[in-house]
C-alpha positions, 0 to 999 in steps of 0.5 A: 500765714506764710503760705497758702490760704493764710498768705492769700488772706494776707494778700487780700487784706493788705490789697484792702489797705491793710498793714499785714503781720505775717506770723510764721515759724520760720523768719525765713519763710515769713521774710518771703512772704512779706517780700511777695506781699510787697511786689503788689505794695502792700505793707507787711512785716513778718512776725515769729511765731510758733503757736505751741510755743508759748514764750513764741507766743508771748514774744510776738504780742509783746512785739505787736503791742511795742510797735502798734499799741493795739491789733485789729483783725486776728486769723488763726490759720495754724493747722497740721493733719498728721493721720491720714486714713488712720481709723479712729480705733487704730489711732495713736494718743500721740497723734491726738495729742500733736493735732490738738496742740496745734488745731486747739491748744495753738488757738486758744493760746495766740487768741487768749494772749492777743485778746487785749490787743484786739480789745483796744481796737475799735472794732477787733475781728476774729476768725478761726479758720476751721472745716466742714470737717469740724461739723458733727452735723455734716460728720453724721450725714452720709449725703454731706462731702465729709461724711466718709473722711473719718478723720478722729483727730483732725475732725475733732481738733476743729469741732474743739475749734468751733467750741472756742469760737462760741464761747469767747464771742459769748464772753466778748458779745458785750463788746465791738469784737466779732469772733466766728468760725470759717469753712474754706472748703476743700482747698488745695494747699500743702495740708491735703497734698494739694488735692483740694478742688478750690483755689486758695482765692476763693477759700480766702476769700470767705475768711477776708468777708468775716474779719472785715464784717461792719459791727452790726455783723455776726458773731460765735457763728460757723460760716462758708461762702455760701452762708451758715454751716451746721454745727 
């Protein structure tokens, strides 16, 4: 979350009031972060993180839990996109699997091990940050915007994404935790080259809506700023 739509959402949170914990693979990035956080006085700390990396993993809740006890709002912001314009028939396993490590497995892994953390809080939020990209209605329909970015690996890891976020808010559907999926849209960030024609303001601004839901909000849902997005 130290650049990009993670730093934005951090940014508007923190302007909410929230303490923010910047998880970042580098201290740092992280370090700077925090320091832009703080020149609008918001409250943050930086906390190392490396998603595929789960003794990184293990470090940063054990971390959280020494320092706070519990956590209430968790974004997982972590994605790469290494293919390019690679048709699915050409391309590597190799990229496949490195996508997935991050986009899927990274997911899994962070929530997996921050889950009692967030279960301790009175009203946990989770929030995938996942694509149109992702939507194998959207995929399959020559009229949508993504029909034509045939992206095998990158498409799939946040379809796999979307997948977690249905069946942990299933499980968690007996507690006060909300747990859905969001579509930033077509943002300009480092992942894209920044050819995204939305600002990171507004991207954010939809993750911010979901992990600040009052607890008769969705949940195991797929959401952009303009409503439900198909599956």
């Amino acid at each position: 979350m130290a650049k990009g739509i993670g730093y934005e959402t951090a940014r508007q949170l923190g302007n909410m009031g929230y303490e923010i914990l910047i998880g970042a693979r580098s201290e740092e990035k992280g370090h700077e972060a925090v320091k832009l956080l703080e020149t609008e006085n918001n409250k943050a700390k930086t906390v190392v993180l490396d998603v595929t990396n789960p003794s990184s993993v293990l470090s940063a809740v054990e971390w959280i839990e020494q320092e706070y006890g519990y956590l209430d709002i968790l974004i997982n912001n972590a994605g790469v996109f290494f293919e390019g314009n690679t048709p699915p028939s050409e391309l590597e396993l190799s990229v496949l699997k490195r996508t997935y490590e991050t986009n899927v497995f990274g997911v899994f892994s962070v929530t997996k091990a921050i889950l009692p953390l967030l279960k301790k809080s009175s009203a946990g939020r989770i929030v995938n940050l996942s694509s149109g990209l992702g939507s194998l209605n959207l995929n399959s329909n020559p009229t949508s915007e993504f029909y034509n970015v045939n992206s095998l690996a990158y498409n799939s890891s946040k379809t796999a994404v979307n997948a977690l976020t249905v069946l942990f808010a299933k499980e968690l559907r007996d507690t006060p935790i909300k747990f859905n999926s969001v579509c930033p849209g077509f943002t300009a960030t480092d992942l894209n080259g920044n050819s995204g024609y939305r600002t990171v303001e507004q991207a954010a601004s939809s993750v911010v809506k979901l992990a600040t839901i009052n607890n008769d909000g969705p949940t195991g849902g797929f959401f952009d700023e303009n409503g439900v997005v198909p599956w």
